[in-house]
MARPATOR-88228 format. One line per 4 residues: for each residue x, y, z of C-alpha. Coordinates in steps of 0.05 Angstrom, whole numbers, plus 5000, padded with zeros to 4 digits. Layout:
REM MARPATOR-88228
X:Y:Z  ...
This chain:
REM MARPATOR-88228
4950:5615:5186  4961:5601:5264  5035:5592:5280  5051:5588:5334
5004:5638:5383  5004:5683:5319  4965:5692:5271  4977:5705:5196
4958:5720:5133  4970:5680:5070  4976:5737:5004  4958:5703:4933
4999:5744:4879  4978:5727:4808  5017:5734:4746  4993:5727:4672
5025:5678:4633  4980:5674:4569  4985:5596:4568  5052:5611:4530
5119:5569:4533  5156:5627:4513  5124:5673:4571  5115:5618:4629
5190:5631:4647  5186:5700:4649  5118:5704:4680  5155:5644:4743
5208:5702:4749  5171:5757:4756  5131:5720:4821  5197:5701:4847
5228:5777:4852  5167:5835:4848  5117:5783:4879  5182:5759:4927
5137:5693:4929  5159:5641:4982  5116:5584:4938  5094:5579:4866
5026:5544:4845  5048:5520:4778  5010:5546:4712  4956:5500:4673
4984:5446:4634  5039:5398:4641  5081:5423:4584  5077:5494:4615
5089:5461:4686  5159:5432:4664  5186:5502:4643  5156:5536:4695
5184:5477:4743  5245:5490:4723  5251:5571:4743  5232:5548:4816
5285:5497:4815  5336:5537:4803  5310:5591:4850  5298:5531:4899
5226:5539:4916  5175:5498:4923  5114:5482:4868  5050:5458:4880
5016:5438:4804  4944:5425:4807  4944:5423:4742  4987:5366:4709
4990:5298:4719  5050:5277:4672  5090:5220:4708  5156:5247:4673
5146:5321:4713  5155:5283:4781  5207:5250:4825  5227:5231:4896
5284:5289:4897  5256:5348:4869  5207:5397:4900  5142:5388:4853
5077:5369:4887  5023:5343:4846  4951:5347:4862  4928:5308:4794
4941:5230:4803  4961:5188:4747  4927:5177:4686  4934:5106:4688
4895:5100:4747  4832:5130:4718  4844:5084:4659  4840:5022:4705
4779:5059:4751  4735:5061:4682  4751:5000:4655  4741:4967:4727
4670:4999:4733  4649:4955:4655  4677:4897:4672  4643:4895:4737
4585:4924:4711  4597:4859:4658  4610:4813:4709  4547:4831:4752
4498:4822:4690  4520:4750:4671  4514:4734:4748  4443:4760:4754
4460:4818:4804  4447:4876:4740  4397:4887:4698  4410:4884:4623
4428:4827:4575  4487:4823:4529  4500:4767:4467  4526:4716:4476
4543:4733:4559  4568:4815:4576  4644:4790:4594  4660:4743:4545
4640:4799:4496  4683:4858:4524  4724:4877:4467  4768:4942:4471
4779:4984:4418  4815:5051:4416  4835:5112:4363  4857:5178:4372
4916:5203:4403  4914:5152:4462  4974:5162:4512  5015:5090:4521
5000:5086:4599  4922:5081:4580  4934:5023:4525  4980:4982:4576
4925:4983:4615  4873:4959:4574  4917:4902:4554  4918:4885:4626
4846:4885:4635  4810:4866:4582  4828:4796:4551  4813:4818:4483
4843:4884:4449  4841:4906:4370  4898:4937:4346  4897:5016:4366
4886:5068:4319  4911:5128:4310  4854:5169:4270  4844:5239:4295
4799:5290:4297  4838:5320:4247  4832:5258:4196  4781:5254:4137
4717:5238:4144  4729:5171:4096  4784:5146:4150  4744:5162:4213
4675:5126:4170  4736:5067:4155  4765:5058:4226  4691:5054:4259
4674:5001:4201  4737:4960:4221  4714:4963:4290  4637:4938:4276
4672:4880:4232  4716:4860:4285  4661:4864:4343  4688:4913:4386
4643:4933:4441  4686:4986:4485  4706:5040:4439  4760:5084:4475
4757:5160:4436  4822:5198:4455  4826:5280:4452  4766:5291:4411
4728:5361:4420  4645:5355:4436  4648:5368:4364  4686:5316:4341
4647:5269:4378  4573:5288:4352  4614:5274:4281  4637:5203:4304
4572:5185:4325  4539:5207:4269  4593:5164:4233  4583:5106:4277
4506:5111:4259  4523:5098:4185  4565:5046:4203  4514:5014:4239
4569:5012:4300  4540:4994:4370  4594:4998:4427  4564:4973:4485
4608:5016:4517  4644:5093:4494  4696:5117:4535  4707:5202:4523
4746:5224:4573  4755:5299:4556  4685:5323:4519  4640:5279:4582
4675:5337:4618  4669:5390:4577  4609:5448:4603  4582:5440:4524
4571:5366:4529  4507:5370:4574  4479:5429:4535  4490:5382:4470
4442:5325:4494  4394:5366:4522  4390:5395:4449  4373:5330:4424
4449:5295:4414  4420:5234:4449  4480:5192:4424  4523:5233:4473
4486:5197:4530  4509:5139:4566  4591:5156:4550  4644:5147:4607
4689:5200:4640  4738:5197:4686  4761:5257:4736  4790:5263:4804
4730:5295:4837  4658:5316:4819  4624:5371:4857  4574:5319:4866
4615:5259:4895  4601:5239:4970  4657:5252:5010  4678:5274:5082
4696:5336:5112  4759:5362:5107  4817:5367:5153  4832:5438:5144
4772:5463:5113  4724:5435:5146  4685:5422:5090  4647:5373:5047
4648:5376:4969  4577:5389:4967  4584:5452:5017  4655:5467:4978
4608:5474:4919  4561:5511:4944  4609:5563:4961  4643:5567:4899
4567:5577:4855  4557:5629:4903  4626:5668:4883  4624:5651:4823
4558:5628:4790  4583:5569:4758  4596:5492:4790  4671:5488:4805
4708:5425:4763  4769:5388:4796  4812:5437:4777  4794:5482:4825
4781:5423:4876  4851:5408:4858  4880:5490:4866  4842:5483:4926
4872:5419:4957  4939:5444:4937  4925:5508:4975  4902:5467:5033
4970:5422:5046  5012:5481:5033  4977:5511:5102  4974:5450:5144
5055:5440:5118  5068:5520:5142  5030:5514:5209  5063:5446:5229
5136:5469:5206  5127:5539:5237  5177:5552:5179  5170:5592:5103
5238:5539:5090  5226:5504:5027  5264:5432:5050  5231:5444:5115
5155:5450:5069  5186:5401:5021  5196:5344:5081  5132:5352:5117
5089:5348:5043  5120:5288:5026  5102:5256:5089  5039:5284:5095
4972:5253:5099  4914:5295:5096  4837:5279:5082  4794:5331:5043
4739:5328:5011  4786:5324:4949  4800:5257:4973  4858:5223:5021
4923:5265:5003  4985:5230:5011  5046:5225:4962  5081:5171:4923
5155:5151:4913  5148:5215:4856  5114:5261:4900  5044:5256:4859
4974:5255:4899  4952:5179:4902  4881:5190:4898  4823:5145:4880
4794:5174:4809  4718:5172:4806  4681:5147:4742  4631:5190:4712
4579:5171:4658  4533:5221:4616  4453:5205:4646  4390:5225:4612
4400:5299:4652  4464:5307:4672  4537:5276:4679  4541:5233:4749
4591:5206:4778  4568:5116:4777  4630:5083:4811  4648:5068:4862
4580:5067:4885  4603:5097:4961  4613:5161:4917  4556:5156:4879
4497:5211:4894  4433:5180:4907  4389:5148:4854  4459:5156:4804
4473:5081:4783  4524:5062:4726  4488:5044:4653  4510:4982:4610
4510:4952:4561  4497:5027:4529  4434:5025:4485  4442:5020:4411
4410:5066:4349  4338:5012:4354  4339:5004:4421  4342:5080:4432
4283:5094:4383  4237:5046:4421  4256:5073:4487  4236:5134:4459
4182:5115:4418  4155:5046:4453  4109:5090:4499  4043:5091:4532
4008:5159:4542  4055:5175:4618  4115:5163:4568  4138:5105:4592
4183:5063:4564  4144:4986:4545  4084:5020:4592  4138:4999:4648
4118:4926:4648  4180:4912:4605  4240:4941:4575  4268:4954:4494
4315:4903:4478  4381:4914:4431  4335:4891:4373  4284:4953:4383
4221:4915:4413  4195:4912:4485  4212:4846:4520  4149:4840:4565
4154:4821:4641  4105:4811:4698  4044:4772:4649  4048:4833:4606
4047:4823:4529  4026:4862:4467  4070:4921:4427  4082:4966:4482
4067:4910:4544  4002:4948:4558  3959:4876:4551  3953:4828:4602
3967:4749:4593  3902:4715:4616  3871:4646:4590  3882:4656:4516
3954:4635:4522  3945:4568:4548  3961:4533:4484  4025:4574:4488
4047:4560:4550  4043:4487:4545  4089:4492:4487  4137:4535:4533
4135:4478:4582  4153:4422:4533  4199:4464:4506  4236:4477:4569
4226:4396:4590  4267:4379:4525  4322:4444:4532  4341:4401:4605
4347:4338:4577  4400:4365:4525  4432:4409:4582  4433:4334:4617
4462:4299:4565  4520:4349:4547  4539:4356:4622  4547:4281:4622
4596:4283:4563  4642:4354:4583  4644:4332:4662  4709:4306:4657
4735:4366:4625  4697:4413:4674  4734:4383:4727  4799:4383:4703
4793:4452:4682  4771:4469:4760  4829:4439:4788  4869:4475:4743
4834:4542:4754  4837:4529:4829  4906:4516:4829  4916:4578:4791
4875:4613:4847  4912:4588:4909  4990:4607:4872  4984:4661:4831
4918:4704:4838  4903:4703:4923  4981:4720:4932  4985:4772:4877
4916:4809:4921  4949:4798:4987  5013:4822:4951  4982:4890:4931
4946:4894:4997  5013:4896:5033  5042:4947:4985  4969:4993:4994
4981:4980:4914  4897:4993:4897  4910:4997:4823  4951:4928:4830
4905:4896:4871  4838:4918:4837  4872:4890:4769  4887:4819:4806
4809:4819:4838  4782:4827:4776  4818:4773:4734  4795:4730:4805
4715:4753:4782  4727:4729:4716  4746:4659:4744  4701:4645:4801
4639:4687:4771  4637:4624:4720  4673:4560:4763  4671:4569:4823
4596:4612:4847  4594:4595:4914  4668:4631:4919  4643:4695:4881
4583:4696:4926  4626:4687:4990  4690:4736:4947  4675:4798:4991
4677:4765:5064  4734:4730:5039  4769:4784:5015  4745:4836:5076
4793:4777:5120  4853:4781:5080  4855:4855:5083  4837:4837:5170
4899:4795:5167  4939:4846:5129  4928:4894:5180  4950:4841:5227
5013:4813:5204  5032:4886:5184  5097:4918:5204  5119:4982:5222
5172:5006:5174  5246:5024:5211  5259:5083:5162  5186:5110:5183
5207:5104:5268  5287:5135:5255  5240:5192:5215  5233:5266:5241
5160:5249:5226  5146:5207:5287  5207:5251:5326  5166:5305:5319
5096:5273:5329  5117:5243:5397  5155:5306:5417  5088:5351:5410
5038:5296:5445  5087:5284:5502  5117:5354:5506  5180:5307:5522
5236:5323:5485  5262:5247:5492  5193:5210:5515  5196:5136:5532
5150:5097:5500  5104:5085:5554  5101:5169:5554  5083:5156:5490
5015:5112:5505  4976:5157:5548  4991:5218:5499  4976:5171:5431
4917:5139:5462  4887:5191:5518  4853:5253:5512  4813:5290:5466
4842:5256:5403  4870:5183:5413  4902:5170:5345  4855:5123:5306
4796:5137:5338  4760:5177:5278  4777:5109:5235  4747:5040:5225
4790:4978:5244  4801:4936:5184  4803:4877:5238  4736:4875:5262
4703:4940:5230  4689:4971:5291  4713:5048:5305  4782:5057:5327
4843:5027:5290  4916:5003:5310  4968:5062:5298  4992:5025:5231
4925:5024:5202  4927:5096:5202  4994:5103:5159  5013:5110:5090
5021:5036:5049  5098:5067:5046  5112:5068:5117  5082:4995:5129
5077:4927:5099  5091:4859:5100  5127:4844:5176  5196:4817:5164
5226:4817:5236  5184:4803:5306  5222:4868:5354  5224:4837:5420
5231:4904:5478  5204:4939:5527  5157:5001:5533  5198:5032:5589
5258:5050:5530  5275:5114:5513  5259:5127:5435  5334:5157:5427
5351:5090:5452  5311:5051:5407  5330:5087:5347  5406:5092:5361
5400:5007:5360  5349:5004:5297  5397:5053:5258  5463:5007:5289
5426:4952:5263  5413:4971:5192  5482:5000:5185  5515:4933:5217
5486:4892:5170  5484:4947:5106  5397:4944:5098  5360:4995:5077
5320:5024:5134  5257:5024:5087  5256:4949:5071  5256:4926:5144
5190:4928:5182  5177:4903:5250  5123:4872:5276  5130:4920:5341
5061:4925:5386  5064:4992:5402  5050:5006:5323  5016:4936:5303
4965:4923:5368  4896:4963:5373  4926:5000:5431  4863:5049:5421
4818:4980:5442  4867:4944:5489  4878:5010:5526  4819:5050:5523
4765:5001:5525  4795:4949:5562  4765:4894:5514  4821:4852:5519
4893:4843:5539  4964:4825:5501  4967:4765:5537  4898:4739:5515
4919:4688:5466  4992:4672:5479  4991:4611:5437  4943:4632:5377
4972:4706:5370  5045:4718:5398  5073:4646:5378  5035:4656:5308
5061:4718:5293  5136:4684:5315  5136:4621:5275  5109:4662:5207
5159:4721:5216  5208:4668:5235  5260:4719:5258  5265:4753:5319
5304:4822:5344  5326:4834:5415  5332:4902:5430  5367:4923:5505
5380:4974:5530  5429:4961:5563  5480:4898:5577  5493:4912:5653
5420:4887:5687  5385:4911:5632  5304:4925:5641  5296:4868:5588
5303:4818:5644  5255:4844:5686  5201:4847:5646  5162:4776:5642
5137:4791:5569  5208:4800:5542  5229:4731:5578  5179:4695:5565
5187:4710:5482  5253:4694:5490  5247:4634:5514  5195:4610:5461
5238:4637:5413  5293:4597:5432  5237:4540:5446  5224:4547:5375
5298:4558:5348  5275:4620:5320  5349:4661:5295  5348:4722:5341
5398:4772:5327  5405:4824:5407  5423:4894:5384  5437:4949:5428
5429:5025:5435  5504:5052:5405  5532:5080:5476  5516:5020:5504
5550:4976:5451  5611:5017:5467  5618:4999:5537  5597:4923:5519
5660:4933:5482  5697:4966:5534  5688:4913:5590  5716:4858:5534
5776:4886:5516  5788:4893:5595  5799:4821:5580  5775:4756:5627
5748:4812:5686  5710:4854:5642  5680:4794:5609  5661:4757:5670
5625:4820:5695  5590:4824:5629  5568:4751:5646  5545:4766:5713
5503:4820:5693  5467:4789:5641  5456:4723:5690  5412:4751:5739
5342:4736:5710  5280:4710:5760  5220:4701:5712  5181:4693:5778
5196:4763:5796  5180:4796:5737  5133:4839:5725  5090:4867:5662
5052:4936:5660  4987:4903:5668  4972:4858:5723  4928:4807:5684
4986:4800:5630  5033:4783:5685  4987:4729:5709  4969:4703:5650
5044:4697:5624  5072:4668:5684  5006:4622:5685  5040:4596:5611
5103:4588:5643  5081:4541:5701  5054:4505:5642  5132:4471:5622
5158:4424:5650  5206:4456:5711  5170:4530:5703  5204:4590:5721
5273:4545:5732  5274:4522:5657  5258:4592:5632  5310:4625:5670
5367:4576:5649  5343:4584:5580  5349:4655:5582  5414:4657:5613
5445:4606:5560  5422:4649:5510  5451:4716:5541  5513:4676:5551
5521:4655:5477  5507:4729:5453  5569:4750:5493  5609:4701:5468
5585:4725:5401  5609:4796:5417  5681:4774:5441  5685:4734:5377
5663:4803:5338  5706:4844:5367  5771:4803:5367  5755:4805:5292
5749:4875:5291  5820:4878:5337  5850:4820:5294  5837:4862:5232
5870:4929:5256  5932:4886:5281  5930:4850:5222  5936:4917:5180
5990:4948:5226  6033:4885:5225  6022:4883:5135  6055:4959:5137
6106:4941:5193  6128:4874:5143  6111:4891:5084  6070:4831:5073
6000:4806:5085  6017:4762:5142  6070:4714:5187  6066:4639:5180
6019:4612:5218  5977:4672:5224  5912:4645:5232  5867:4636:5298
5804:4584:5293  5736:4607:5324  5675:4574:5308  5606:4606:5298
5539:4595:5341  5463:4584:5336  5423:4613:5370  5413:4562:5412
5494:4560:5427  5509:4497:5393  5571:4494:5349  5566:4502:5281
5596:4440:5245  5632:4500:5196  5701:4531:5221  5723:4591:5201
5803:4624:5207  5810:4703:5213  5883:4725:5197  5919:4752:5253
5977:4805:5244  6036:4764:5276  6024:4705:5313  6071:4659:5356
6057:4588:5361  6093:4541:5403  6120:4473:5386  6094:4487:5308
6139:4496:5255  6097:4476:5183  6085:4559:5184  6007:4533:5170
5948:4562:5200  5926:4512:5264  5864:4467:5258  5829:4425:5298
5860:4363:5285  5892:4321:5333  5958:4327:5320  5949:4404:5334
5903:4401:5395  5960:4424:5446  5975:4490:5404  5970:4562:5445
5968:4620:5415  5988:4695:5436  5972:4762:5398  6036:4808:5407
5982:4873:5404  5939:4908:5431  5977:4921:5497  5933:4893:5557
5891:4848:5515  5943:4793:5495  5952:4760:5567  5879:4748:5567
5875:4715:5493  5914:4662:5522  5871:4653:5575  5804:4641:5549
5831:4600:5485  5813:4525:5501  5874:4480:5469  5825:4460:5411
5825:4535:5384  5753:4565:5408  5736:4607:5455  5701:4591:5523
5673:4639:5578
């Protein structure tokens, strides 16, 4: 390991634990104090992972199980890695892969034929000891799903023979098979054979897997071919190098054959991935702390040739399974086809007991199947193609048939005429049933993808694109032709309407990350662009931009779905700020208004631009599209933060970007809530309570604003923007008096703030002092603004401690009615703030500047 400019070496202890609960404690102790281990790697299983789990809880190290994938072992507070995703999510990869495959055959894109079409026939059917995460998921998936049963390996012969003839009767034609040995399969089939039971699909999770499965269909167990699998990672998946190692999986198992003459399975992929994040965590935390370890892993992203490694909310891997299915040979991984070796493509509908014997029987003398001029169909005869005819297609059609074929046409001439008639009579109904569909389209199914998109939810949204197939595969074909561009630009305008999430910028994450690429220890953000997007690694320049699938991405493209999604607030700032100062005003602003930091997510172009094409190739500018991209992004957010730095001539109003979104926000009576860095809210609040002087200064400062003299980083943008600005109707005048209303309302928001905050601590001194909760007549009027300054038509009293009023004797709070209009009001506390009350209260109760 390189820490630092040292180098060190990482010392594997192992300990024996039998693949024993009563010895897996023991064995976790005995690491802990003669191995003195600073980490555990937790033992095989997820039963002997809890117990073990709990040992290095107590001793308050850190685990790393590449071996369990229970959901109950994890959560977001403990310190348990693990490397095996879900099991659900292999369940929805598999059954994905048929009904695609399904889907794909009735549309003409597959070969192979299914009665009466291959979707409308899925069935699901399941027995053995099935786990409940797998069955939801089938019931999500598949519209059609027999009751599950519960027949093990265990069982009779007479209820296994039973169960299978339940499932022929019914029609079932994906049988699910759940913890059955190699053995206990070549029984089923053999059962299934009896039965006369053709699945068009088996699902065998654990025996496809299992080293004895091949060497079972090579010796002749041809009913084990065709079955699907599903594993994290198969030595031979595609995939790209690795981070750390360096590696690919092919060269990772190479390496492993070589030590130890056999293929590795993704348990050691898994061991090894484990291994992998626990170095890149120690060399970026220079640290053997376990919370230190425990942070960094959870925030970690890390591609190897195990796949993208980043943790959910429960601190399990999220990791895209693979689907595996037995071929003649060997077991392949067949979806998704980007992982797919070469020449390995997915087999369905599975053949059944005739269909297999003429494939194997149906021959010429090169052993072809139908003399390759056709192919055995699920009755056991070759369907001829090409001209071909004759047993085995090994005749071809020449003038003897022309009898035949004039009956073909005739026939075909009268199958149109009825196809005519009976679209005549249901074209009513068809369209109905289109408008409803589409309607069902636009609400529930394009949101619920865009939805999942946002989240990064891939199960989720891979669940809602598929029930989409099933609709527009059938009404709507020139959609499912057009489904992939269509769905390529939502995820290009998820990307773009994406914010950056406030709980990810307040994080030690980025902290750190901008302290080691500036070598600041509190960088501005413009320190910040040259050291993000210059040099010998510009962040996102090794990915592809989801916006126009070119190399090099936008800095939020490169994040974890948990650190961005759907914008809900437009930042409005500068690049010049300090990032202490920005996230003292994002934490003050979560904390004012009690949201959780990882709900809010800005749509802040630092994070959301392709700064890595703006800056570095120069292919276009911010201020390129004022009206279709800045204004857009406004009017859909619909709520915009302004963040200064400070209130006394603060760099906001020098910068013509910041003025001129202020003034379209405004333009647009977009809400826009100003927040400020916290030191520089305290002397805001300083220069009010000096009264009328420290709130005319406060005025003054925020008044000086020349649009015409502002300037932007880049030259073009400044002509460009100030182009837009000459565009109104008085220019750089109306913007400036625009601007200067709106600082001018903010302030008077902040006196009204604070002389709440005042009136409540005098109203809490004066309740002890009296012993009651207030004086008659102890109520001020102030009246709450827009944003664009108007009075709201809704008045609102705050109790005051003890107030006097003059010429008023009903001991009733003040309105503004007219027969109260002349009332003045004093505060008798705080000293040196009560002279000045008086004189910015106007006789009808608000407050003026």
């Amino acid at each position: 390991l390189s820490i630092g400019n040292k180098t060190y070496a990482l010392e594997l202890w192992f300990v024996g634990d039998d693949s024993n609960a009563l010895q897996v404690t023991n064995a976790t102790q005995r690491a802990l104090t003669l191995g003195r281990a600073d980490f555990l790697l937790a033992p095989y299983s997820s039963s002997l992972t809890e117990l073990a789990f709990k040992q290095a809880k107590a001793e308050g190290k850190v685990m790393l199980a590449a071996g369990a994938s229970d959901l109950t072992l994890f959560s977001d507070s403990d310190n348990l890695f693990g490397f095996i995703p879900a099991a659900k999510d292999k369940s929805v990869k598999i059954f994905s892969a048929i009904i695609e495959s399904a889907q794909n055959i009735d549309a003409g894109l597959a070969s192979g034929s299914c009665a009466p079409t291959c979707e409308a026939g899925l069935y699901y059917g399941s027995m053995g000891d099935c786990d409940d995460v797998l069955l939801s998921a089938a019931a999500e998936l598949f519209d059609r799903v027999a009751d599950h049963q519960e027949v093990k390996e265990t069982d009779s012969t007479v209820l296994q023979r039973a169960t299978l003839r339940n499932f022929a009767n019914k029609g079932v034609t994906v049988l699910e098979v759940c913890r059955y040995s190699v053995e206990g399969m070549q029984s089923l089939t053999a059962l299934m054979e009896e039965v006369d039971f053709n699945p068009w699909a088996i699902i065998a999770r654990s025996p496809v897997m299992d080293s004895t499965f091949q060497t079972a269909v090579d010796a002749g167990w041809w009913h084990g071919q065709y079955m699907f699998g599903g594993v994290p990672w198969m030595p031979t998946a595609k995939s790209p190098h690795g981070e750390f190692t360096n590696m690919t999986t092919t060269e990772f198992a190479d390496r492993f054959s070589v030590a130890y003459t056999r293929a590795p399975t993704y348990l050691a992929a898994a061991q090894w991935a484990a291994l992998s994040s626990l170095c890149v965590a120690l060399e970026a935390v220079e640290s053997l702390d376990s919370s230190d370890v425990a942070d960094y892993l959870g925030n970690m992203s890390l591609t190897e040739f195990y796949g993208h490694l980043y943790f959910d909310g429960r601190r399990q891997v999220t990791l895209d399974h693979v689907v595996v299915q037995a071929l003649e040979t060997s077991v392949e991984v067949v979806y998704p086809l980007a992982s797919a070796p070469d020449g390995a493509s997915i087999v369905f509908p599975r053949p059944n007991l005739v269909q297999h014997t003429c494939m194997r029987t149906m021959v010429n003398t090169l052993k072809q199947e139908c003399s390759a001029h056709g192919t055995c169909s699920s009755e056991g005869v070759c369907v001829c193609t090409g001209g071909y005819y004759g047993d085995i297609c090994d005749r071809l059609y020449m003038e003897d048939g022309g009898s035949e074929l004039l009956g073909v046409t005739i026939g075909a001439m009268a199958a149109s005429i009825v196809i005519l008639v009976l679209c005549f009579v249901l074209a009513p109904f068809i369209r109905w049933r289109r408008k409803m569909l589409g309607r069902r389209l636009q609400r529930e199914l394009f949101p619920a993808i865009e939805n999942a998109m946002f989240e990064g939810n891939k199960a989720k949204e891979e669940v809602a694109v598929l029930r989409l197939k099933k609709i527009t595969i059938l009404w709507f074909p020139k959609l499912h032709r057009d489904l992939e561009n269509r769905l390529q630009e939502m995820r290009r305008q998820v990307s773009r309407e994406s914010g950056i999430s406030v709980a990810y910028i307040l994080s030690d994450e980025f902290l750190q990350l901008a302290r080691d690429r500036t070598g600041i220890e509190d960088p501005t953000f413009r320190d910040l662009q040259y050291s993000f997007w210059a040099g010998a690694n510009p962040i996102g320049k090794a990915s592809t931009c989801p916006r126009d699938g070119l190399p090099g991405c936008s800095f939020i493209d490169t994040l974890e779905p948990r650190h961005r999604n759907r914008a809900t607030h437009f930042l409005s700032w500068t690049w010049g700020y300090k990032l202490s100062d920005v996230k003292g005003a994002l934490e003050g602003w979560c904390q004012a208004e009690g949201a959780d930091p990882r709900t809010r997510f800005l749509f802040m172009c630092f994070f959301v631009n392709n700064q890595y094409r703006i800056l570095m190739d120069s292919s276009n500018t911010g201020a390129a599209d004022l009206d279709g991209i800045f204004e857009q992004n406004l009017r859909r957010i619909n709520h915009m933060v302004t963040l200064l730095d400070t209130w006394d001539e603060p760099m906001y109003l020098t910068r013509v970007w910041t003025i001129f979104e202020q003034f379209v926000a405004a333009k647009m009576d977009v809400p826009v809530t100003m927040i400020l860095p916290l030191e520089a809210r305290r002397q805001l609040w300083a220069q009010i309570e000096r009264g009328k002087d420290g709130i005319l200064r406060v005025k003054d400062a925020l008044s000086k604003v020349s649009s015409k003299d502002a300037k932007a980083f880049l030259p073009q943008d400044e002509e460009l923007v100030k182009a837009k600005i000459l565009q109104g109707r008085r220019g750089f005048e109306e913007v400036d008096e625009n601007i200067v209303r709106t600082m001018i309302t903010w302030v008077g928001d902040e006196v009204e703030l604070h002389m709440r905050n005042l009136v409540g601590r005098i109203s809490d001194t004066a309740s002890e002092a009296t012993g009651h909760s207030g004086a008659p007549g102890a109520c001020m009027l102030l009246r709450s603004r827009t944003n664009t300054g108007k009075l709201s038509e809704e008045s609102r009293f705050a109790r005051v401690g003890a107030v006097r009023t003059h010429s008023h004797d009903t001991g009733s709070c003040f309105t503004s009615e007219p027969s109260h209009a002349t009332h003045r009001t004093a505060v008798e506390s705080p000293p040196g703030f009560q002279d000045h009350l008086v004189d910015i209260m106007e006789p009808n109760g608000t407050i003026a500047l």
